[in-house]
C-alpha positions in Angstrom: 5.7 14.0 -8.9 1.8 14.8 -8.8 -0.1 13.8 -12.0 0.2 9.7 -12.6 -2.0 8.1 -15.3 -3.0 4.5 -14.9 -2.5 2.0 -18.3 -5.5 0.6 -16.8 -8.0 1.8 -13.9 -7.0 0.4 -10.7 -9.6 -2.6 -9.9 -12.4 -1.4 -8.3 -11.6 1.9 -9.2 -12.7 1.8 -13.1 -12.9 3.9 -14.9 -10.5 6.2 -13.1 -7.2 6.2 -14.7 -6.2 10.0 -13.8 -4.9 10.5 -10.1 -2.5 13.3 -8.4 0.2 11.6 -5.7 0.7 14.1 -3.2 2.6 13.9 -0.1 1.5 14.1 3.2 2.8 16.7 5.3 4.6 15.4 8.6 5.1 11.9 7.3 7.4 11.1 5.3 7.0 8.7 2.7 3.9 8.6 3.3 1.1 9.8 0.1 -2.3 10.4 -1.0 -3.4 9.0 -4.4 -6.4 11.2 -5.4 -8.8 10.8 -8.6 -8.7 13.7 -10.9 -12.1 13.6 -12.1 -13.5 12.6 -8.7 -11.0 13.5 -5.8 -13.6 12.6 -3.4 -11.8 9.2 -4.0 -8.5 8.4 -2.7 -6.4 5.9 -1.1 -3.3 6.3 1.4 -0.2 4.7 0.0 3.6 4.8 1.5 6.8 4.3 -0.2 7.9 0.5 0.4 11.4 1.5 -0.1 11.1 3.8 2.6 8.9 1.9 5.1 8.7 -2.0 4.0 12.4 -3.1 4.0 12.8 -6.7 1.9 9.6 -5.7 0.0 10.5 -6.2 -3.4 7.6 -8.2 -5.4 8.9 -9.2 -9.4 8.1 -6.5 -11.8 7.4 -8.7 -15.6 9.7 -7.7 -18.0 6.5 -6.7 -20.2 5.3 -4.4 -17.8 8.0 -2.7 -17.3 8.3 -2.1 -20.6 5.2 -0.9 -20.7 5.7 1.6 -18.0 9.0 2.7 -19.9 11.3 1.2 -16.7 14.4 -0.3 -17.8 16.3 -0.3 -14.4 15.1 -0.1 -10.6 15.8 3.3 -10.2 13.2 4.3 -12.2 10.1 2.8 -10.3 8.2 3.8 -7.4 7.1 1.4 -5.3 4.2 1.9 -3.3 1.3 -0.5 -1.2 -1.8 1.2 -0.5 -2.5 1.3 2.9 -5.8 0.8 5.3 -5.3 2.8 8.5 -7.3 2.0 11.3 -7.1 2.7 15.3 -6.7 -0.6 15.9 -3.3 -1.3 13.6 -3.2 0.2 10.1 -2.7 -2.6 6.7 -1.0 -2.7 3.8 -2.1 -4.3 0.2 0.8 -6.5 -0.5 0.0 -8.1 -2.7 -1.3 -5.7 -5.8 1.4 -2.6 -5.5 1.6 0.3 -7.7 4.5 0.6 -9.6 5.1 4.2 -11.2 7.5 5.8 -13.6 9.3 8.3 -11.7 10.0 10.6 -14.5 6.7 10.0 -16.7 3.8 9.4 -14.2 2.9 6.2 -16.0 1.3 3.6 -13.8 -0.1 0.5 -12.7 -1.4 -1.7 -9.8 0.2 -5.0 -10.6 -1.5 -8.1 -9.0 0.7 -10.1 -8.3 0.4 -14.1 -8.5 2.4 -15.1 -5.3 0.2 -15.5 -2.8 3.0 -15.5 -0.3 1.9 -11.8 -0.3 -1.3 -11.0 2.0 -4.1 -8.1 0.8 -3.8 -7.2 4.9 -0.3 -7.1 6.6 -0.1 -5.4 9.6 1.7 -2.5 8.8 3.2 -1.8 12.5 4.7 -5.5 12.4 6.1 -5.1 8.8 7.9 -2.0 9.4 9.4 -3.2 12.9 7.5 -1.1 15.1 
């Protein structure tokens, strides 16, 4: 999967709704999520399947739907990730959700806010 288009921008990102996903060589799971128009801007993400076991935030039925997912299979999930030397984060709390087979997609935000915006990544993952 490379091309993804946004229903909406990604906040803070507006008006950016055109972005290429491409993996990062040597780490697995592991992906950049560049602007089309401007790929000058771009975010690290990982797969939470892959690397955040028992991450599974509520997708809303309507926004599924509006992502054209009707069963699990058909989503990626991934957090958007801070690194830093002293301990990389994730965003848990606004994943993007993406139609495998479309390239539709969305950063939900979700309303829980059992899930922080910076979880240590390292402590998450059980390193």
């Amino acid at each position: 999967m490379s091309a993804l288009h946004f229903l909406t921008p990604p906040p803070g990102l507006e008006p950016l709704d055109d972005f290429t996903l491409e993996p990062v060589a040597g780490a697995d799971g592991l992906y950049t999520l560049a602007a089309t128009e401007r790929p000058e801007i771009r975010l690290f993400t990982i797969d939470a399947s892959r690397h955040l076991p028992g991450y599974s935030p509520e997708l809303p039925d309507d926004r599924a739907t509006e992502l054209g997912i009707a069963s699990e299979s058909d989503a990626l999930l991934l957090v958007v990730v801070t690194p830093s030397h002293a301990g990389s984060t994730v965003n848990l709390l606004a994943p993007v959700i993406v139609n495998r087979a479309t390239g539709a997609a969305l950063q939900l935000v979700l309303e829980d806010d059992a899930f922080p915006v910076r979880a240590e990544l390292a402590a998450l993952a059980g390193a």
